[in-house]
N, C-alpha and C positions, 0 to 999 in steps of 0.2 A: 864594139859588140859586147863585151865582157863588162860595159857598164850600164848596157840598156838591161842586160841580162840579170844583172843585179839588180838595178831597181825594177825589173819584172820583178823577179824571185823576192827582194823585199814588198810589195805590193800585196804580193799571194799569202805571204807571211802574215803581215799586219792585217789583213782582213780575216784571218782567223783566227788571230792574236788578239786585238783588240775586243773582242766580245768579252774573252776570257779576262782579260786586267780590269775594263769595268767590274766584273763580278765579284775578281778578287779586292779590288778597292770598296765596292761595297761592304764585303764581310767584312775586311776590317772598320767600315763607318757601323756597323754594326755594334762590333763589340764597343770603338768610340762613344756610341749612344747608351749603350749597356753602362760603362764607367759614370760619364755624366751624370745620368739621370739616378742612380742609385747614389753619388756622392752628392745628390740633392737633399737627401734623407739626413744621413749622418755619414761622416769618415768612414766609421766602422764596416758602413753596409756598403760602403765604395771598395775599402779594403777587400770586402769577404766576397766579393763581384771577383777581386782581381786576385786574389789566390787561389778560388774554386774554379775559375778559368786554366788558373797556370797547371794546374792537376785534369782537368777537361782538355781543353785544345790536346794535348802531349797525346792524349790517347784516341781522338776522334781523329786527329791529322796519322797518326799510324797508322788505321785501319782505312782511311781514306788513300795512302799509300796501297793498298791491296786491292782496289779499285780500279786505282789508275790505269791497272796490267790492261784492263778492258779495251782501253783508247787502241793502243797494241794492236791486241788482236782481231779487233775490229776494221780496224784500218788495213792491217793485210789482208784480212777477208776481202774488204770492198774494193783493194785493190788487183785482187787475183779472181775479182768476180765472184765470190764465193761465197754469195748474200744469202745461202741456205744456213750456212752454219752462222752466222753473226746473232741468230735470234736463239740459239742453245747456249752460245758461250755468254749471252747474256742474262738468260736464267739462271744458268750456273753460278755467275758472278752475282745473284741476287741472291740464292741458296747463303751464299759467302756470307754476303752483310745482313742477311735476317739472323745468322746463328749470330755472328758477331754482338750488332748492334741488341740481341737478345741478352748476348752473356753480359753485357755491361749492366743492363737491371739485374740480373742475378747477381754478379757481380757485389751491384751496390746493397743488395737485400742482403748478402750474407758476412761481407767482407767489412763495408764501412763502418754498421757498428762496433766491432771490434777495435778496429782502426780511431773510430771517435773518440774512443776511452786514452788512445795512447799521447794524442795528440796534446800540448801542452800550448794553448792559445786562449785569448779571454774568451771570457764562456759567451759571449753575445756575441763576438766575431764567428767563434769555434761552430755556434747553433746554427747565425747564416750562410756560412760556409755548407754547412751537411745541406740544410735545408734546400738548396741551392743546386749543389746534383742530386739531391733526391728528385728534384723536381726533371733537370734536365736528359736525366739518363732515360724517360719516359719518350724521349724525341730521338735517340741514340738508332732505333729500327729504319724513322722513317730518314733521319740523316744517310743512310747507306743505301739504302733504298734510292734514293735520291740523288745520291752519286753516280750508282749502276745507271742511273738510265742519264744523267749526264755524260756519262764515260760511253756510253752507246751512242749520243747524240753526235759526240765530238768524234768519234772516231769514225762517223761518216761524213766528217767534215759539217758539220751542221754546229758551228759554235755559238751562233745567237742567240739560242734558250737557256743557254749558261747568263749569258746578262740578264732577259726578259727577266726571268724567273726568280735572280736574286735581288731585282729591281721590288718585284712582288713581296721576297723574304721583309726588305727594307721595311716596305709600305706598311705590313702585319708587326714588325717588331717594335717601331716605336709607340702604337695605339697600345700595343699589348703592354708595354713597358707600364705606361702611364695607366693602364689599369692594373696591373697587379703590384707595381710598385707602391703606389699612392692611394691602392684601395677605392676605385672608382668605380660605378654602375653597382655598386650592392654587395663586390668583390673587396674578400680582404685585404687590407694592407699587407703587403708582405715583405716591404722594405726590398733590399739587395737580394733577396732571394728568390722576388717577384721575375729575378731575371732568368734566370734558369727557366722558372713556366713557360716565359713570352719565347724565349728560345725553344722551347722543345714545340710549339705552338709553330713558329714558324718552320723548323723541319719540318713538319708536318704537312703545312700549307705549300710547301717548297718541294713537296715529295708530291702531292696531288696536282698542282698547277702540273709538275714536269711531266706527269703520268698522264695529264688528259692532253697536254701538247702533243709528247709522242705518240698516241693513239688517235688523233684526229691530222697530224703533223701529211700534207704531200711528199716532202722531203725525205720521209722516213719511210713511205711507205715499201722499196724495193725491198727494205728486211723481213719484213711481214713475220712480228715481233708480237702479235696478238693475237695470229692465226690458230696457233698451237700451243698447246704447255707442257713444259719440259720438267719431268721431275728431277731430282740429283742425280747428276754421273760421275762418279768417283774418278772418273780418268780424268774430265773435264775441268773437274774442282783442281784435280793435283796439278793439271796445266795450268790455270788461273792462280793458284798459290806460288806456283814456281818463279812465275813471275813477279806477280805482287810482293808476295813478301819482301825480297830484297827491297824492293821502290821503299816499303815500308820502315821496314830499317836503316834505309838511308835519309830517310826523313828523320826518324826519330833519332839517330846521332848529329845530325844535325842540329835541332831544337836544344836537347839535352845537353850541349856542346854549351852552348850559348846561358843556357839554366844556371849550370856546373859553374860557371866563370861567376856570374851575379853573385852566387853564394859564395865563387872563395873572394870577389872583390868586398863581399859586405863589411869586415873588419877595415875595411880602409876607412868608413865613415859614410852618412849620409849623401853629403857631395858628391863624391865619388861616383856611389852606384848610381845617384841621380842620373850623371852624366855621363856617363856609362851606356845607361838604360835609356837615355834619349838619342845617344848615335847610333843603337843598337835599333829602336823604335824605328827612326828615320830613315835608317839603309832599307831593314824589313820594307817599309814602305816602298821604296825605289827598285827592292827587288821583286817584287811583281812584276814589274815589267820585261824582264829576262827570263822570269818563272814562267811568264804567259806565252811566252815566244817561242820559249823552249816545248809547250805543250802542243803548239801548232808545231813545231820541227815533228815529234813524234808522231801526227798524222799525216802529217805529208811524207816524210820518209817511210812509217809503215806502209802507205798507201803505193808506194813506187818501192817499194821492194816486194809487196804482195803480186804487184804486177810486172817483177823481174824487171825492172828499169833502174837499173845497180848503177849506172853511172848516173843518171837523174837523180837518185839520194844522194850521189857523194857529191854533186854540183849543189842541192838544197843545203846540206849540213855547211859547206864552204857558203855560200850564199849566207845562211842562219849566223855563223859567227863574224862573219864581218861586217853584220848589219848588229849584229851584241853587241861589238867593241862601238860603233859609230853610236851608237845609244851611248853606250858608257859615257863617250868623249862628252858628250851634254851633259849628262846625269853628274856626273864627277867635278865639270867644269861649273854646274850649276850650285853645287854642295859645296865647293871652293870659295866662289864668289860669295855665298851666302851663308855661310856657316855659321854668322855670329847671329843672325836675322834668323834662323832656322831652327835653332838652340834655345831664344828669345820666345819662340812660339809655345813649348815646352813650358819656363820658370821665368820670374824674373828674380831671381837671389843670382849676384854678380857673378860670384863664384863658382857657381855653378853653370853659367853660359858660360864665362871664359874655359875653366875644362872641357865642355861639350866640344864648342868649338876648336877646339885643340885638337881633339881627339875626331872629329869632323875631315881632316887634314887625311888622316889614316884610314876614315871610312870612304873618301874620294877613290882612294889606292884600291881600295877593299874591290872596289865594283866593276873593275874590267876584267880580274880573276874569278870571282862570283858571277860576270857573265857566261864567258867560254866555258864555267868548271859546269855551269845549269844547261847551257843550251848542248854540249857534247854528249852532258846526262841524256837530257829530253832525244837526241839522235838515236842514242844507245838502246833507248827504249824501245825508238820506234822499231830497229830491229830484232825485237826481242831478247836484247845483253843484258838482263838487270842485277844479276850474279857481279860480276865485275864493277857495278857502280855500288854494291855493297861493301867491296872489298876497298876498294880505292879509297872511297870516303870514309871508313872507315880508321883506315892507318891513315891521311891526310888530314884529317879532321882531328881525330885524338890521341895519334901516336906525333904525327909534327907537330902540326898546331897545336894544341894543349900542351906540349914539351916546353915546346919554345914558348909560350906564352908563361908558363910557371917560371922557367930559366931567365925571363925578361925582367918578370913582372915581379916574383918574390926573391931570387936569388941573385949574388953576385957572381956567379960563377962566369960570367961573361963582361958582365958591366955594374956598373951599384943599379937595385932595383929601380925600375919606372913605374910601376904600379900597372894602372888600366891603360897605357898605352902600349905595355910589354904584351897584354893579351892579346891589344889590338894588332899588332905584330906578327903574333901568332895566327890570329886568324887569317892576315892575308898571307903568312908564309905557306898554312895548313891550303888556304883555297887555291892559291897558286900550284901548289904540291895535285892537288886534286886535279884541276884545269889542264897539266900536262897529261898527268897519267890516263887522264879520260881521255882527252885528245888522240893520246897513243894507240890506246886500247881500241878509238872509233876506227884508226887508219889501218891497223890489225882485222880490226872485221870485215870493213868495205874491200881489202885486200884478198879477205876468202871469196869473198863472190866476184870476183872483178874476174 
């Protein structure tokens, strides 16, 4: 009984799971086509694609954290029947990301020239680089835009317009690429910073496609989410930030976690961070699939706690991480077997696969902690705990993790240093640290309702 009930409950999962990891695998084939196609130009305009990303993403994935809350409280709505209110807290949440994705062009009108003067970079990189969010912070509205009513879709359980949609983003970003990169139809060249346009073009398209889905969508129609218009309600927003933020912050020490290490491995040498920056590349990848999973925990448990079915979420969350780990055991087993062949995809300089590969060893370990520590997250959410998974990951993340990854990796206070395998260390001692105390903190909640 306890195994037919598990592959039910994994079934339920993946089919609301899977829409979302294509999506997410797209973005990332995205940015993939973004680096390509601008390192067809010149180095330079490849480079200034993959720095004015690394300053871009940090802040679009934050604010996309303040979003997320939506899935939430949507999900408890539709589970407690409560489809009156699901079409105000998503106004609300849109109120959010129009000031937001607004402040980022003010932002860059006021702040970045300032900021361009300081920056010490060659001036042809330094130009595509500005050029580059000048261009894309223009897409910065309709990106959050865009989200809100993703985070609307999903959290009535409707995760398929999260693929359709970003199948569409796909479709519009490589043509736009090849016009604004290479200056085609009568359009300037614009080298690496053509990327940025064809991005903010695809938010765009990515924001209307999902706008006229939800508005024509049968599936959606119980919210009746176009009946009415909601101006700002100051209580509603401070619910929707109470939540989101934390999500936010916990994303962005995340990222940042990972940023911070790059630059203190840079002094080891090129090799290094290469390889580094390919096991780092390649889990990212694999963690999609624990990210995606975790996103369906969070509607399905808001959805059965909206509707006071407290033991039903604590059977999904149990159901959710046992089906992580059994992912992992593939995913791990897969990154083992092929670690040298995986690295290989990456570079061919020797040196630089055999450390991948080494370090490949460590990112196996990385991914059964990095599951439980996401999908416990994603539980946490759906009961609306996001306070606690700011705190958690926080001290996890950069009070162990980064501890012990410094004490591994540059000091002997323990062992003679190991360089970038000391961090790697740290991060699965840091995600370990997290995946308990999250775990704890789930069994702590489900506890008060039980």
């Amino acid at each position: 009984m306890r195994l037919s009930n598990f592959i039910f409950q994994s079934k339920s999962l993946l089919k609301l799971a899977y829409p979302i990891l294509i999506a997410q695998l797209i973005q990332n084939l995205m940015g993939f086509a973004d680096t390509v196609m601008a390192g067809r130009v010149s180095a330079t305009d490849m480079a200034a694609v993959a720095v004015a990303s690394s300053v871009w993403l940090p802040a679009i994935l934050t604010i996309s954290g303040i979003m997320m809350a939506l899935a939430a409280i949507v999900s408890q709505y539709a589970g407690s029947n409560a489809f009156d209110k699901v079409a105000s807290a998503t106004y609300q949440t849109a109120w959010i990301g129009l000031f937001l994705g607004g402040s980022l062009i003010l932002l860059n009108a006021t702040v970045a020239p300032a900021i361009y003067q300081q920056v010490t970079l060659e001036p042809a990189l330094k130009g595509l680089m500005f050029d580059y969010l000048d261009y894309i912070v223009w897409g910065g509205p309709a990106f959050c835009l865009y989200f809100v009513l993703r985070n609307y879709s999903e959290g009535l359980s409707h995760t398929r317009p999260t693929m359709i949609i970003s199948i569409i983003g796909l479709l519009v970003n490589i043509p736009a690429n090849y016009v604004f990169i290479y200056g085609k139809f009568g359009m300037p060249a614009l080298g690496g910073a053509g990327c940025g346009l064809a991005t903010a073009l695809v938010y765009w398209a990515m924001f209307l496609s999902m706008l006229v889905y939800t508005y024509f969508s049968k599936h959606l129609k119980q919210a009746h989410l176009f009946e009415r218009f909601y101006w700002p309600n100051w209580s509603e927003i401070k619910t929707v930030l109470a939540l989101g933020i934390p999500i936010a912050l916990s994303l962005l020490f995340e990222v940042s976690l990972f940023a911070v290490v790059a630059i203190i491995l840079a002094p080891f040498g090129a090799e290094v961070v290469a390889s580094h920056q390919i096991a780092i590349n390649f889990s990212g990848l694999v963690f999609m699939i624990p990210l995606s999973l975790a996103m369906a925990v969070t509607i399905k448990v808001g959805f059965a706690v909206g509707n006071k079915k407290h033991q039903e979420a604590k059977a999904i969350c149990w159901h959710s991480a046992m089906l992580g780990l059994v992912i992992a055991v593939v995913t791990a087993s897969a990154t083992l077997l092929f670690k040298t062949e995986i690295a290989s995809i990456y570079t061919t300089e020797l040196p630089v696969i055999e450390l991948a590969a080494s370090l490949m060893f460590l990112a196996a370990l990385f991914q059964f902690s990095d599951a439980i520590q996401v999908i416990s997250a994603g539980a946490l959410r759906g009961y609306k705990d996001t306070t606690s998974i700011l705190l958690i990951t926080f001290f996890s993340y950069w009070i162990v993790g980064l501890s012990i990854g410094l004490m591994l990796g540059l000091t002997d206070w323990i062992i003679e240093p190991i360089g970038p395998s000391g961090f790697w260390i740290g991060f699965i001692s840091g995600l370990t640290t997290a995946a308990v105390l999250l775990a704890i903190r789930l069994k702590v909640v489900q506890a008060r309702l039980a």
